[in-house]
C-alpha positions in Angstrom: 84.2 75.0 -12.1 85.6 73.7 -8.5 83.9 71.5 -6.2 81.5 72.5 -3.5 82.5 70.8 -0.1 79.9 69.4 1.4 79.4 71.9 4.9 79.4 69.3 7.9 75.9 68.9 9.7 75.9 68.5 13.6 74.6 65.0 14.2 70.9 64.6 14.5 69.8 63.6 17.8 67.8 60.6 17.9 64.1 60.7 17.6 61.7 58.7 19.3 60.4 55.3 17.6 56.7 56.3 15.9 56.9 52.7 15.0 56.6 49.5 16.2 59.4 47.3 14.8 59.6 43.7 14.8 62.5 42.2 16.0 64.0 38.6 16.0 64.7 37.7 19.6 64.1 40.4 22.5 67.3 42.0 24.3 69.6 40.8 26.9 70.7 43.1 29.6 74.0 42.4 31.1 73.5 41.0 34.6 75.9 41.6 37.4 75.5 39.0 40.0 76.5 40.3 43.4 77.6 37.2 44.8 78.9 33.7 44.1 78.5 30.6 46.1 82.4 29.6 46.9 83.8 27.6 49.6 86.2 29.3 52.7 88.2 28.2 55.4 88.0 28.9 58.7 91.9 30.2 58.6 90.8 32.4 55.5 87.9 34.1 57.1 89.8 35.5 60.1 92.7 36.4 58.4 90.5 38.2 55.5 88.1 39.5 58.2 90.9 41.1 60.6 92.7 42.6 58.2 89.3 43.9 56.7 88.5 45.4 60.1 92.1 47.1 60.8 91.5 48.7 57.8 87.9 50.1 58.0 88.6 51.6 61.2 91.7 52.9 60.1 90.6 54.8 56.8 86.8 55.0 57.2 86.8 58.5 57.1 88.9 59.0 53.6 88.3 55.2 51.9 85.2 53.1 50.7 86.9 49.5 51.7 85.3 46.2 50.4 86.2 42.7 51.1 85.2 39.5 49.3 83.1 41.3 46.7 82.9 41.5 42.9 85.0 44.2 41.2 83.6 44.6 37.5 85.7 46.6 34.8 83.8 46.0 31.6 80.3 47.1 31.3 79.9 45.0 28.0 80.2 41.3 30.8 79.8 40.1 33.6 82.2 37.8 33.2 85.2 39.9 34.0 85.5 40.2 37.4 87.6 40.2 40.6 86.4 39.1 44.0 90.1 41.0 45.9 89.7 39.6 49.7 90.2 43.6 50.8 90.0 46.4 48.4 90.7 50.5 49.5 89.5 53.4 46.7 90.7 56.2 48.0 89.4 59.6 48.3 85.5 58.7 49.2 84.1 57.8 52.8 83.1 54.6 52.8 79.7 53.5 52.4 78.0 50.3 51.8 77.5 48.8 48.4 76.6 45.3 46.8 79.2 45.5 43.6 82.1 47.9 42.9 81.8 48.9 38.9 85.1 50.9 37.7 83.3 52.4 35.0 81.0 54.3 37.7 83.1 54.4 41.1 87.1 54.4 39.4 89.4 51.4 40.2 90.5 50.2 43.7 93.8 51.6 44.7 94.8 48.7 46.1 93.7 44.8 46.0 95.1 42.2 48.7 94.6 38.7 48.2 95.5 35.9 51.0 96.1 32.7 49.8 94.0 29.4 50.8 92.9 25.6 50.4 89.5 27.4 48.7 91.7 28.8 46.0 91.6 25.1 44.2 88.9 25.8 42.3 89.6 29.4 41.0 91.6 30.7 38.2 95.5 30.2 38.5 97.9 33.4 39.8 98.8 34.1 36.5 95.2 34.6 35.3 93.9 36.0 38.4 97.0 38.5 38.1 95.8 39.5 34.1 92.4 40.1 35.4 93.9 42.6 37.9 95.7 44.1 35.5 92.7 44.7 33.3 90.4 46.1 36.4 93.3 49.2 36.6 94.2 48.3 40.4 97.5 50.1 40.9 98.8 48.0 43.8 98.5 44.4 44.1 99.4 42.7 47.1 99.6 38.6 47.7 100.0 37.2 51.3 100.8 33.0 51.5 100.7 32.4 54.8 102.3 28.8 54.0 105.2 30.7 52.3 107.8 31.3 54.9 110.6 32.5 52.9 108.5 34.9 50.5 105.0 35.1 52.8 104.2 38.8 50.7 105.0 39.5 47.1 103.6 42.7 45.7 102.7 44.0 42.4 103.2 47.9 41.0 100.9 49.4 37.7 103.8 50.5 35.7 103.2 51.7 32.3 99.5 49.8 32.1 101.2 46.6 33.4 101.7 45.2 36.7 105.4 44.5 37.6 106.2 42.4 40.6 108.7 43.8 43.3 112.2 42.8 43.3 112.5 40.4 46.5 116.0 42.4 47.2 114.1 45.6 47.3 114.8 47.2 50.5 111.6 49.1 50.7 109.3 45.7 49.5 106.7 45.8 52.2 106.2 49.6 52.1 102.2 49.7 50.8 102.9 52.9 48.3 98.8 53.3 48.4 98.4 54.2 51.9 101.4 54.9 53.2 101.9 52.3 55.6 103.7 49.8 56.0 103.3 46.1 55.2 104.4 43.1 57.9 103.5 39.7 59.4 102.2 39.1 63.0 102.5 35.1 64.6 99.6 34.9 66.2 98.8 32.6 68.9 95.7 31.0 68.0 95.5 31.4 64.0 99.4 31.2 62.8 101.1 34.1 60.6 98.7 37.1 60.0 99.1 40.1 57.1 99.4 43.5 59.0 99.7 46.9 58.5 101.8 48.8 60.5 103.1 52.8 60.5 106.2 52.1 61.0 108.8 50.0 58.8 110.0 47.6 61.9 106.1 47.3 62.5 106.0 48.2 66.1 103.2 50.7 65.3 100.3 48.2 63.6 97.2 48.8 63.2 94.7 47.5 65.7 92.7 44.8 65.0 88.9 44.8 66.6 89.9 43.3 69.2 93.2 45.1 70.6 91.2 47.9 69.7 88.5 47.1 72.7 91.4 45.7 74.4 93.5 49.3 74.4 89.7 51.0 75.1 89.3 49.1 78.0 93.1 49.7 79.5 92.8 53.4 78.4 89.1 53.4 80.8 90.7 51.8 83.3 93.1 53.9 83.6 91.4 56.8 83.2 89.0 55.4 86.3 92.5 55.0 88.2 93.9 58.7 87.1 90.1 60.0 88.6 90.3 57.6 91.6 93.7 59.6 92.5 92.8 63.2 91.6 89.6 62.3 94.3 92.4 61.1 96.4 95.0 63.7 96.2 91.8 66.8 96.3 90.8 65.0 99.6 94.3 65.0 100.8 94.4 68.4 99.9 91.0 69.4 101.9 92.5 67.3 104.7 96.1 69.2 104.9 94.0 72.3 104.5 91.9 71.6 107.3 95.2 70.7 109.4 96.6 73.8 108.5 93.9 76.2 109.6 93.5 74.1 113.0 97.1 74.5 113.4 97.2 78.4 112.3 94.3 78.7 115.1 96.3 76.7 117.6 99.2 78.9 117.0 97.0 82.2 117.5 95.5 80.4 121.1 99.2 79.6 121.7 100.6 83.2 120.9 97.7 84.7 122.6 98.5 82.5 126.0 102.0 83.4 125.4 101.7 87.5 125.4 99.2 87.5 128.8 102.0 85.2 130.3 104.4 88.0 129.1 102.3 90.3 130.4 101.5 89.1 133.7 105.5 88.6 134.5 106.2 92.2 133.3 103.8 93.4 136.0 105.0 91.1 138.3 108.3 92.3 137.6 107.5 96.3 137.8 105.5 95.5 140.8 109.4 93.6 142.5 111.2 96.8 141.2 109.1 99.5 143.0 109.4 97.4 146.1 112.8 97.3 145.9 112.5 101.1 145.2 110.6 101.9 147.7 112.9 99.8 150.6 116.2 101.3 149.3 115.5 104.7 149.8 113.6 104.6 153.5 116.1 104.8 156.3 114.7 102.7 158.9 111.6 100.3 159.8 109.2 100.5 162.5 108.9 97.5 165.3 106.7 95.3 163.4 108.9 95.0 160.4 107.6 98.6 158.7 110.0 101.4 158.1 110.4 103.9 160.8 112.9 107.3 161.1 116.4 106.9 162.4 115.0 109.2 165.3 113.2 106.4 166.4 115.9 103.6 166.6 117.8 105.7 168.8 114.9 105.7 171.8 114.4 102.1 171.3 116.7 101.6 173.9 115.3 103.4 176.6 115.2 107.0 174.8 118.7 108.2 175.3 121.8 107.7 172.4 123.9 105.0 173.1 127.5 105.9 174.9 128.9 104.2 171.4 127.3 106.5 168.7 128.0 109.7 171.1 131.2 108.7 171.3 131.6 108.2 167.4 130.1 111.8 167.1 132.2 113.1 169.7 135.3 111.9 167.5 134.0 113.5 164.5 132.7 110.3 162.5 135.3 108.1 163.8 134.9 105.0 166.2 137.1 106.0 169.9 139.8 103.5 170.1 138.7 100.6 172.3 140.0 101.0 176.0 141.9 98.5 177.6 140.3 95.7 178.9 139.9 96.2 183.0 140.9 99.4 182.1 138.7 101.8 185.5 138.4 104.7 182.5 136.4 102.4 180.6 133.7 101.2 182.0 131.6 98.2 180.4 128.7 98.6 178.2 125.3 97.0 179.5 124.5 93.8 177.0 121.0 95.5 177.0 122.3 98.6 175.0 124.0 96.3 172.4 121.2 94.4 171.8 118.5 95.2 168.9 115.1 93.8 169.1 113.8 90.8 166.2 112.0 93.0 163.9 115.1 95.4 163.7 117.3 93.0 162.9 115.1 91.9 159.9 114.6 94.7 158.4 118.3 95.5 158.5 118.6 92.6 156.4 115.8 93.3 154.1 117.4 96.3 153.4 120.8 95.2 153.1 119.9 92.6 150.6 117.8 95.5 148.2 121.0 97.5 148.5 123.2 94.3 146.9 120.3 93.7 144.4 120.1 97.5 143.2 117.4 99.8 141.8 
């Protein structure tokens, strides 16, 4: 006769107590404290604080950053914890919070910490580096500012461990969680600062609060100066506008003046052509200057033709030959049959001068 197998049961879910038990000692819920009373310098606020800063404004929108707060990985302790100086989780807007637990939120992406004079009294690198290892941060990155042959070291999660960076590596300082690059600034007041810049030479960093106000205020004053000249340039441009039509309507007054100056030496000039018309084709003027008939030249000298023009007409048009001088068959012309009066002699020259000048 074979065995029956026993048919496997879904477990029971639990019930609610119906009784009250008693117990030895009541329970102890696992407190985890938000903060620590610990000693800082100066020098390590503002280096931790910048590089805070530079990074919030930087990845606000994708990141929740933290800085000086405790990281816990085990819900079972409080006592396994990191404090990083700036942490980055990708992938959630950052918000505010009082403790990062892994086991709710997931493990930072990346953890910096900047060595100080307050680090006396905290765990050595070695441990502080196991506790890292534990918490499931993926990129760890140490910055000595004392250190001025080796001032960063960073740390990779290979395999579940955390392998240090060769210092030969030529891509070392590239931070493999953001995509950025890692690099140290000398600054004036506070000595070598940990930077993160978008470009390998770090010309490109990432501004701190205040180069950030700094570049705001250049860009607003510059944009005051770009406005200050477009005002400038649209008045210049009403003012040449204005120019433009005064000097259009000048040259309309001045085209206008032109064509009744035409006009008026036109008709001047007709009115000198019909005169000289007119005195080219009458044959004679009167006494006082005015025309008068060829008829009327000849009685001006006492109403017979002169003994020359019979003569010429007598010889068929041509001039008798001069007699001799004392010659009895020739006798003398009177002077006052030669001579023409004023008027007649003007307008013989009125008209000779039309008849040079032409139609």
């Amino acid at each position: 006769m074979s065995a029956i197998e026993p048919t496997a049961r879904p477990p029971a879910a639990p019930r609610e107590r119906t009784r009250a038990h008693v117990y030895c000692r009541p329970p102890e819920p696992v407190v985890f404290p938000e903060a620590e009373e610990a000693p800082e310098t100066n020098l390590h606020l503002e280096l931790r604080t910048a590089l805070y800063l530079s990074l919030k404004r930087e990845l606000a929108q994708v990141a929740t950053l933290g800085s000086n707060q405790f990281v816990y990985w085990d819900p079972t302790t409080s006592r396994k914890r990191l404090a990083p100086d700036a942490f980055v989780r990708l992938g959630v807007p950052h918000r505010t919070f009082r403790t990062w637990k892994t086991w709710l939120h997931g493990a930072p992406d990346l953890g910096v910490e900047i060595v100080s004079e307050s680090d006396e009294g905290e765990p050595d690198w070695d441990e502080k580096l196991a506790r890292y290892r534990a918490s499931g941060i993926r990129e760890v990155v140490r910055f000595d500012p004392d250190d001025r042959a080796r001032p960063i070291r960073i740390w990779d999660a290979l395999d579940g461990d955390l392998v240090e960076r060769s210092a030969d590596d030529p891509d070392l300082r590239a931070c493999e969680a953001l995509g950025l690059w890692w690099t140290v600034v000398e600054d004036p007041s506070i000595g070598p600062m940990l930077r993160l810049s978008r470009d390998r030479e770090g010309r490109d960093l990432l501004p701190t609060p205040d180069e950030a106000e700094a570049q705001a205020r250049k860009a607003e004053a510059r944009t005051r100066e770009a406005e200050v000249k477009a005002r400038e340039a649209e008045a210049q441009a009403r003012e040449a506008e204005a120019q433009a039509r005064e000097a259009e309507a000048q040259a309309r007054e001045a085209n206008k003046t032109l064509e009744a100056e035409v006009a008026a030496l036109r008709a001047q000039l007709a009115e000198a052509k019909g005169k000289r018309r007119t005195r080219a084709t009458l044959p004679g003027l009167t006494g006082g200057g005015e025309l008068r008939p060829c008829s009327a030249r000849r009685s001006a000298g006492g109403g017979e033709p002169r003994p020359r023009d019979a003569a010429r007409r007598a010889a068929g048009g041509r001039p008798p030959a001069p007699a001799p001088s004392g010659s009895p068959s020739s006798p003398s012309t009177p002077k006052s049959a030669r001579t023409t009066s004023p008027p007649e002699r003007r307008a013989h020259g009125e008209l000779a001068r039309a008849a040079r000048l032409g139609p």
